[in-house]
N, C-alpha and C positions, 0 to 999 in steps of 0.2 A: 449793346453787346448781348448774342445771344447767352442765357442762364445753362442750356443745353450743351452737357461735355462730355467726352470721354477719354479716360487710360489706356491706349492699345501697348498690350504687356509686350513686350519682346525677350526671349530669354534664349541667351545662346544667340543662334544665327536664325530662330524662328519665332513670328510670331504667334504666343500662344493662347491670347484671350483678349476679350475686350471689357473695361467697366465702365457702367455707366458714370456717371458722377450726378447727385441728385440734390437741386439746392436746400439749404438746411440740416445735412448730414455730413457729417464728417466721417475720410475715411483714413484708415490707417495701413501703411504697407510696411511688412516687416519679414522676421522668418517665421515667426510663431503663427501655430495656429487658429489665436482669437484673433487676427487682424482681418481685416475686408477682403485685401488683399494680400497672398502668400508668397511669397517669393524663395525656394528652397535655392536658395544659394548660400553658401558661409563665410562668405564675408555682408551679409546683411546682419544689421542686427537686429535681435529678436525684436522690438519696435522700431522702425528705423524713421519716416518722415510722414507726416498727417500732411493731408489735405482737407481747405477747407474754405467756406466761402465768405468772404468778409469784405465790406464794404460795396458788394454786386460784383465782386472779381474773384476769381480760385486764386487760391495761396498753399502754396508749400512750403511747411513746418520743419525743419531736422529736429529730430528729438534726440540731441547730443547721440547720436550713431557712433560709433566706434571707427567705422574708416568714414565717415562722411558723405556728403552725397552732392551730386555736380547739377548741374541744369548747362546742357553746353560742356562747355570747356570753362565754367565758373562755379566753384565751390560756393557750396549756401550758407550763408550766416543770417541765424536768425531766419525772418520769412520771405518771403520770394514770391514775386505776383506773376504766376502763370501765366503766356501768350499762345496760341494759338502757336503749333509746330513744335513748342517746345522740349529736350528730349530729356528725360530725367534720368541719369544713369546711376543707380545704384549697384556696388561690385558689377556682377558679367553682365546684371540684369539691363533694359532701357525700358521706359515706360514712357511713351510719345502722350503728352495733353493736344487734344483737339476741341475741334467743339464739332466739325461735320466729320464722318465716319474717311471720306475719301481726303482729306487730308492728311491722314499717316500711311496713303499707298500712293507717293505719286511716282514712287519707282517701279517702271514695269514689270520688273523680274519680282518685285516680293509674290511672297506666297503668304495667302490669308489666311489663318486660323482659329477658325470660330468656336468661342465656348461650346461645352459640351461633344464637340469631335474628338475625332481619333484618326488613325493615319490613314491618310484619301482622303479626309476630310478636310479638302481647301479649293481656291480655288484662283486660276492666275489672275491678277489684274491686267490693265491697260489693253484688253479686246475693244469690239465692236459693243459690245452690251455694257460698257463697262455703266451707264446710265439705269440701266434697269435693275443688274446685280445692287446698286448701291441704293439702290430708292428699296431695294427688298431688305437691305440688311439690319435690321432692327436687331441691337440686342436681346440675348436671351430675356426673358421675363419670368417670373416664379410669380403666377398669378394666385394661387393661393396655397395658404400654410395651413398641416394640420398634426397637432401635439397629441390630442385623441381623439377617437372617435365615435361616433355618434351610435353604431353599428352595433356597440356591444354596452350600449346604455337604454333605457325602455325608453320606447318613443312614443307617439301617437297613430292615429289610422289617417289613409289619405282618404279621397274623396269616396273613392268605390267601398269603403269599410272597410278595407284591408289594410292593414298595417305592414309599410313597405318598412320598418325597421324589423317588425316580426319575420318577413319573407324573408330575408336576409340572415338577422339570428338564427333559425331553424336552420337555413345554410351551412351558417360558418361553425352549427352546431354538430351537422354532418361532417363536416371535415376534421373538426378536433376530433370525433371517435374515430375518423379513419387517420389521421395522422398519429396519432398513441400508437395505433398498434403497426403502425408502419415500421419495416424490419431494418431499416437504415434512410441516411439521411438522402437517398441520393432517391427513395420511393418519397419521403415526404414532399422535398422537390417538383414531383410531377405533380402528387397528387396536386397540391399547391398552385403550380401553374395551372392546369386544367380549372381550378375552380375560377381562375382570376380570367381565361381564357373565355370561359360561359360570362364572366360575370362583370367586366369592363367592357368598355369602346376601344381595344386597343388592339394591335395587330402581332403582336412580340415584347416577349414577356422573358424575363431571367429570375432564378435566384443566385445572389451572391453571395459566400461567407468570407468571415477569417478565418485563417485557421486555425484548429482547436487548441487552445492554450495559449493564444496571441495575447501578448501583453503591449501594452504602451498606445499611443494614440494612434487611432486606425486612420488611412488613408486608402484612397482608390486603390493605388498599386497592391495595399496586401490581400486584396480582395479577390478571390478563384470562385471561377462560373460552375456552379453544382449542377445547373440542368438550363437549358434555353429552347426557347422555340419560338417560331416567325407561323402565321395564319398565311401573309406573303407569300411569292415566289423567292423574296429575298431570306438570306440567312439573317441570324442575330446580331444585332451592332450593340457592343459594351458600351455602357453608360460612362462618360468625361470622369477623368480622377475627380476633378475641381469639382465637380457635381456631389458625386458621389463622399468625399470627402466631408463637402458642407453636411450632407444629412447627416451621417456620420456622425459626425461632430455636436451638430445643432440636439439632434435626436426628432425632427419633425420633418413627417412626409410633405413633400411640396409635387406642386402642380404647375411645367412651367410650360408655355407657347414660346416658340420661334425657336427651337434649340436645333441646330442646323449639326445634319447628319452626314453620314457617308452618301458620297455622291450616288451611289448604286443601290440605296434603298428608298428614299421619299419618294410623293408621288410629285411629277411637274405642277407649274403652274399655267397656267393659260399661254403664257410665250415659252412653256416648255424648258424653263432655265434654273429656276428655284428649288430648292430643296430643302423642306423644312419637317421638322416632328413635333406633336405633340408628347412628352416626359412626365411619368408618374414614379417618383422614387420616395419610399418607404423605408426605415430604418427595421430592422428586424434585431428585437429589446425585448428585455423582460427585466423588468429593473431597473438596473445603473447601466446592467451589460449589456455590450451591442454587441450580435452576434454576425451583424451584415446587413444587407437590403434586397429588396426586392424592386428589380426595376422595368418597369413598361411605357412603353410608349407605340405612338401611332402615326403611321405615314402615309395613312390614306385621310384627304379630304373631307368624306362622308363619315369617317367614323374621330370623332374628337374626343378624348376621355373630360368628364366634364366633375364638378366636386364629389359628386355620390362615388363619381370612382375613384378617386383621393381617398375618400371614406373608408370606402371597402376594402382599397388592396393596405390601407393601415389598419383595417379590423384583421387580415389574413396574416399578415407580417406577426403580427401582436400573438395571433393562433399560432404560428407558426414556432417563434419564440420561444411559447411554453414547449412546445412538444421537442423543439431542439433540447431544451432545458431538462427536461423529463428523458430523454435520450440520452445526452451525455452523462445523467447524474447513474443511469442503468447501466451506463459503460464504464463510471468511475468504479460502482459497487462491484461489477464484474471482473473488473482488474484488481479489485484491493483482494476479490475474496481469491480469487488466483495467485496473488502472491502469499497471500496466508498460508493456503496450501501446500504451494511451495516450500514456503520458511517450517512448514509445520514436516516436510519430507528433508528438508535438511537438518533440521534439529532433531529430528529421528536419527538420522545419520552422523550425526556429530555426537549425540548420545552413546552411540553405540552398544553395549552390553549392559547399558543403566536402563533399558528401556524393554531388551528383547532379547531372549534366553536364544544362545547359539550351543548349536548340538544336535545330535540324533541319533547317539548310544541307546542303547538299551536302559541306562539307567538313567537320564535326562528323559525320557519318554516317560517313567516312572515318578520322576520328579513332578514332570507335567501333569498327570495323571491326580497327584496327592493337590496338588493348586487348586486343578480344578473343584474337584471335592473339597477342599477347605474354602474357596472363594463362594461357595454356595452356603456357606452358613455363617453365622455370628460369633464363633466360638473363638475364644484365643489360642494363636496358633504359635507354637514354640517351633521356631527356625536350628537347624544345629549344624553345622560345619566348620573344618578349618578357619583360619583365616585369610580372605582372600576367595573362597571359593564363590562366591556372589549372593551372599546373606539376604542380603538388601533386593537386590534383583528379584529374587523369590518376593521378598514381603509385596515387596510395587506391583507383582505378577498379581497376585492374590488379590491388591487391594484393586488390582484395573478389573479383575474379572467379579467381582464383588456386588451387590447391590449400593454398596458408597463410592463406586468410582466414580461421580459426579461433584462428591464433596474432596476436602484436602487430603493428602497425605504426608504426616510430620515425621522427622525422623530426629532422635536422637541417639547419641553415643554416651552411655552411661561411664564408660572408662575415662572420660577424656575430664571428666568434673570431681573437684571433691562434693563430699557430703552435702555444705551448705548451698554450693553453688548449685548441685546436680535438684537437688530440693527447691530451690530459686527457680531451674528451671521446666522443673514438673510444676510443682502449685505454678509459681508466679511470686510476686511479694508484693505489699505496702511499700508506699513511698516510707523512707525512713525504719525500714524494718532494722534495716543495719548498713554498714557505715559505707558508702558509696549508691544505697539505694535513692537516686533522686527523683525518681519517677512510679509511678505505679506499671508494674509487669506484667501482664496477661501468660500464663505458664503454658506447657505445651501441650496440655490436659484440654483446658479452655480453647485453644488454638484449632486443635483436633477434632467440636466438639461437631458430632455426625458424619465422619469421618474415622481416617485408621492412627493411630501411632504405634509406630515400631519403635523399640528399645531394642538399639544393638549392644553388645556385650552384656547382658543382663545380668550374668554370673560376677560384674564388678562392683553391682551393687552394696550400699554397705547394710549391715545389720537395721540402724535405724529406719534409713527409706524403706527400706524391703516391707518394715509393718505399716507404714505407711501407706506405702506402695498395693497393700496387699488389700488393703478396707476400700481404697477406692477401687480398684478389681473387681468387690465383692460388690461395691454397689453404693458404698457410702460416701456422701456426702466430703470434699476436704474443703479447707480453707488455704489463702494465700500464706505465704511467711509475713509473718507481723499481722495479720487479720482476724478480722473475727467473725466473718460473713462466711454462712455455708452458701458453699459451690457444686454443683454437678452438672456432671459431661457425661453425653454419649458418643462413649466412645467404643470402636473395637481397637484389642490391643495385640501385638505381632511382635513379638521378642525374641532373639536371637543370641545367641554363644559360642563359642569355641571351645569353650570349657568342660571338665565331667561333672557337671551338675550334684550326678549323684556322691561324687567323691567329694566335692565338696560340704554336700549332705551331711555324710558322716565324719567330716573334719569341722562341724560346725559352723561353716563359714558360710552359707548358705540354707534360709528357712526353709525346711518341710512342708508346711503347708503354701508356702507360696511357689516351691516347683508345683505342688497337685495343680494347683488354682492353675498355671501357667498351661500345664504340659496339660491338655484338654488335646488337641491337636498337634501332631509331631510330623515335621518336613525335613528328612536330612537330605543336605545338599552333597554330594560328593565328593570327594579331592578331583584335581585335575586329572592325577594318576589311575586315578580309580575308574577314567572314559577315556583312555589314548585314541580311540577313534575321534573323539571332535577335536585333538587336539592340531590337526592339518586346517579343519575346518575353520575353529578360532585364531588360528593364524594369519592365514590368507582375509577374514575380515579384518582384521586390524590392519593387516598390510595395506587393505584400499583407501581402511578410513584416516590413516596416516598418509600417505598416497595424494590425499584426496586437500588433506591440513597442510602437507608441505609443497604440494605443486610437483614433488619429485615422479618418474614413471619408472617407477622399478617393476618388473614382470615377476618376479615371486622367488622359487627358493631352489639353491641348487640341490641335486643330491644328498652331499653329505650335508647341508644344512638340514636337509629336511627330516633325515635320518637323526640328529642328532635333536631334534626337536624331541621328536617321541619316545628315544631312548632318555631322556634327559627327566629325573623326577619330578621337579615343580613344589620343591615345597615351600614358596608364595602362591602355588595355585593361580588359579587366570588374572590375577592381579599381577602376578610376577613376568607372567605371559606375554600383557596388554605390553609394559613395558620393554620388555627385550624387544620386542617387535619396534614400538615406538624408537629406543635407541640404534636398534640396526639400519630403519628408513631414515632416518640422521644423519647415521655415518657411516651407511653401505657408497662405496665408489664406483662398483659398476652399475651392473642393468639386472644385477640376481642377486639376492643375499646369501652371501655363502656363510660356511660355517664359524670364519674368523670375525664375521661383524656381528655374532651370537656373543651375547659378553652374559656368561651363564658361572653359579657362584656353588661352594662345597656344602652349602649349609643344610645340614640334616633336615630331610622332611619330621613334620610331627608325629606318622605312624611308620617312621625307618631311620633308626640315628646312625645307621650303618654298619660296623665291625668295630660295636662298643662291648669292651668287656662288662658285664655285673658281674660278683663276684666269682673272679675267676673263669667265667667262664663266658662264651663269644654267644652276645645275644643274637638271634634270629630275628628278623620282623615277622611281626603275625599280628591280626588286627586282635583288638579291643574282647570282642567276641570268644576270640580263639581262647586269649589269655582269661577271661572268665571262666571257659568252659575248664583249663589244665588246672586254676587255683582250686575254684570248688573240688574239683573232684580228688586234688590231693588235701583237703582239710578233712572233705569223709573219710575216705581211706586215715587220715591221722585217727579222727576220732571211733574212726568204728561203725561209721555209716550212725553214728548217735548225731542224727538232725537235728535235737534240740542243742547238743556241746556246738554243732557245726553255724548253726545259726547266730549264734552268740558269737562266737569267732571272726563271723562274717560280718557281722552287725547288721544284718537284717531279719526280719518276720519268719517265723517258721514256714506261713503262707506263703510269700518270697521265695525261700529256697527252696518249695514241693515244684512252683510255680518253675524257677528254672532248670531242678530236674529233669522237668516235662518235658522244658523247651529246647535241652541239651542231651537229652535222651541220655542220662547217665545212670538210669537205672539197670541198663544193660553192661553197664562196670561194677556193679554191689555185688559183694564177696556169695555166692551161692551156699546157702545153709546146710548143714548135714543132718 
């Protein structure tokens, strides 16, 4: 009995490949894809029955299969001595054992389909030739295997002193510079072919990939043609999944004779009937990752690709690989930095007024104006406004345009702390300083250190911190709470109030020398009221970026809303603003915000309590200023224009009150002498 056998697969209603069977090796048919044989059906199971040779006879194995497997119309237990004709049906799949090729076509009508084809590629049985088709029909063969190659490892010279491993390196040395700077994958492609076109015995040449970001085990089908091309009159014929799949998989370029092609590209053979190619397929790797292959072959006679071109087109594959690799990794960085971007223009927008002064009054221009000038120096800048009117906004303005807007910017609220705490979190403290300290604290001094920190509310400071407060100001060294290690930080410092400082001054509740130390640079920020022009302006941005948060498309403001905007004080200032806005794109029900979805409150602004009597009689608003200038000038007139009784009165400097004099031009109100 002949040793010589083969498996002709049948799958569905066609026959799709042929296996050798070779004595001494066992083969395995299953779904998975480490078996010999692959059978994508689901009712196979992922191993389902070996084949194997024992005692000079093939046998088939079930390897407890989950539906089983039949030989005929007889379930197999246990092993089963294969005959000549017999059909193995596994689920849709048949797998006919033969031992001569024309035994599993003696029905005239099948259609033959040979490893490595594709569709046209068969051909009818039961003609006139049918003797010659089958004396030519050799299985495919993979005459040689190769893992790496020789091409990019140093070699020696051949005969003529030349070293054909050199010719080559120099080569494929040319090509990885032109493939690097190749502007996509579909130029590296050619470049690619062309060199494999000069540089094999082959007549048509493809690259293949997966697609970018394909996960899971690759297979023919997920494979799409990037570039092709034929030396022929003929077009390009795609390499067999089954083919392409093994390399795939295995990760080694093979080299096989007989792999029988589309009938419209090989060249004949002597009786004009044959049609065969020579196959060179390459995995395209760099790593673990297979990026796809590279596949050529040859259907002309005269030209056979022989190992050197195995060699090569796995040296080019391997070139090709990195520069995929070096291309995708240009394209990941170009997408990450794009979305950064992005997220860096949304967080701008989602910031909104924390990030970017809205306005163009005349006195925001002014504001602007004083930032600038204070962001160009080191000096400590004292912030002063209502509350609400955007404190912070200014300090952040200052510290971007700054020479530290590279380093942090901290912020705390000195209101919001007592004493010990507010102290805990300027120094810092020792573990164990006091009773909840479990850790060692780094304070906001430390945190800051080359960098800004702003103190808002300053004026809530208490007496203690403030001398505290004040030596490291001047430059002195502090210590943590509970420590004993001197510390210093460079820092610049930006402090802000709502408060009258100076009144506080003279009610003692507030150091003298640490407003000087402070008040170096002065930044008042505005009331809302006090720029009714940006108040349309800050409107309609909050409208977007609200807008923008709830999904809502509200077009903006009716009439009387928008009338009632500007007549309306603000005394929360654009804080109170941000919010009415915010709650009317909530709970506006049409497509306009009118004036009933404005939910606006009576609460006296801080420079207008309204129609409040003091004694007796009905105060006026008038700023800070005004009321300066009426008091002093009725305590001279009390005293007699005697600056020294008035100054004492006043509880300021003699220098002081010459000083606002000057500035209030009240010397033109002193009683004229006779």
């Amino acid at each position: 009995m002949s040793e010589l056998a083969y498996l002709v697969i049948r799958e569905g209603s066609k026959w799709s490949d042929v296996f050798p069977l070779v004595p001494g090796q066992s083969v395995t048919i299953g779904r998975a894809p480490t078996n010999q044989v692959v059978l994508k059906d689901e009712r196979c199971s992922r191993t389902h029955v070996e084949v194997f040779m024992s005692a000079g006879r093939w046998t088939l194995r079930d390897l407890d299969s989950r539906n089983g497997t039949l030989v005929g119309n007889r379930l197999v237990k246990g092993d089963w001595v294969l005959r000549a004709g017999d059909t193995i049906r596994i689920g849709r799949s048949q797998l006919v054992f033969v031992h001569q090729l024309a035994e599993a076509f003696s029905d005239s009508s099948t259609v033959v389909r040979w490893p490595g084809g594709d569709q046209g590629n068969s051909r009818r049985r039961g003609s006139d030739d049918d003797s010659s088709v089958l004396a030519a029909c050799e299985p495919t063969t993979i005459t040689h295997r190769r893992g790496q190659t020789k091409f990019l490892s140093p070699g020696g010279e051949d005969d003529s002193g030349v070293s054909k491993i050199g010719r080559v390196a120099a080569k494929l040395c040319r090509m990885a510079f032109e493939l690097a700077k190749a502007p996509n994958v579909a130029a590296m492609a050619d470049l690619a072919l062309n060199g494999l076109s000069e540089g094999t015995q082959t007549d048509a040449a493809a690259l293949l990939l997966l697609p970018r970001g394909f996960r899971g085990e690759p297979t023919g089908d997920d494979l799409q043609v990037i570039a092709s091309r034929s030396t022929s009159e003929k077009r390009y014929h795609r390499v067999s999944n089954a083919l392409a799949s093994t390399v795939m998989r295995q990760g080694e370029a093979v080299l096989a004779r007989n792999v029988m092609g589309d009938s419209t590209l090989g060249s004949r053979d002597s009786k004009g009937e044959i049609y065969t190619t020579s196959v060179i397929c390459a995995p395209v790797r760099h790593g673990h990752r297979v990026f796809g292959l590279i596949h050529l072959y040859s259907t002309n006679a005269e030209r056979v690709p022989d190992p050197d071109d195995l060699e090569f087109t796995l040296a080019v594959a391997e070139t090709v690989a990195v520069a995929l690799n070096n291309y995708n990794r240009r394209q990941e960085l170009a997408e990450n930095l794009t979305q950064v971007r992005t997220e860096n223009i949304q967080l701008r927008e989602r910031l909104g007024v924390q990030t970017e002064i809205i306005g163009h009054s005349q006195v925001i221009k002014q504001v602007t104006e004083e930032i600038a000038r204070a962001a160009a120096t080191n000096s400590t800048v004292l912030i002063r406004g209502e509350s609400g009117v955007g404190k912070e906004l200014v300090a952040r303005a200052v510290h971007s345009l700054s020479p530290r807007s590279e380093k942090v910017f901290v912020c705390l609220n000195c209101a919001a702390l007592s004493e010990e705490l507010l102290a805990s979190e300027l120094f810092g403290h020792e573990r164990g300083a006091f009773t909840g300290a479990t850790d060692r604290k780094i304070g906001k001094f430390e945190a800051a250190h080359k960098g800004t920190l702003m103190l808002d509310e300053i004026g809530e400071m208490s007496q203690g911190i403030q001398a505290k407060f004040l030596r490291v100001l001047e430059g002195h060294p502090f210590e943590r709470v509970g420590g004993s290690k001197p510390i210093t930080a460079d820092v610049r410092v930006i402090a802000a109030t709502n408060r009258d400082l100076e009144k506080d001054i003279a009610e003692g509740r507030f150091r003298r020398d640490l407003y000087f130390r402070l008040h170096v640079l002065e930044i008042v920020m505005p009331a809302l009221r006090k720029r009714p022009e940006d108040i349309t302006e800050l409107a309609d941005y909050f409208l977007k970026k609200y807008n923008a948060e709830t999904g809502r498309k509200i077009r903006g403001f009716t009439p009387d809303a928008a009338e009632q905007l500007l007549s309306y004080r603000w005394p929360g200032n654009v804080r109170e603003l941000k919010n009415v806005i915010e709650r009317a794109v909530v709970l506006c029900r049409g497509q306009e915000i009118d004036q009933t979805d404005l939910l606006l409150t009576n609460v006296a602004t801080a420079g207008d309590t309204g129609d409040v009597r003091l004694g007796g009689k009905v105060f006026l608003p008038s700023s800070l200023a005004d009321l300066e200038r009426r008091h002093i000038l009725a305590t001279l007139h009390h005293t007699g224009w005697n600056k020294s009784r008035t100054a004492g009165i006043l509880g300021i400097e003699r220098s002081t009150l010459d000083r606002k004099i000057r500035r209030y031009q009240l010397a033109d109100e002193a009683p004229r002498r006779r």
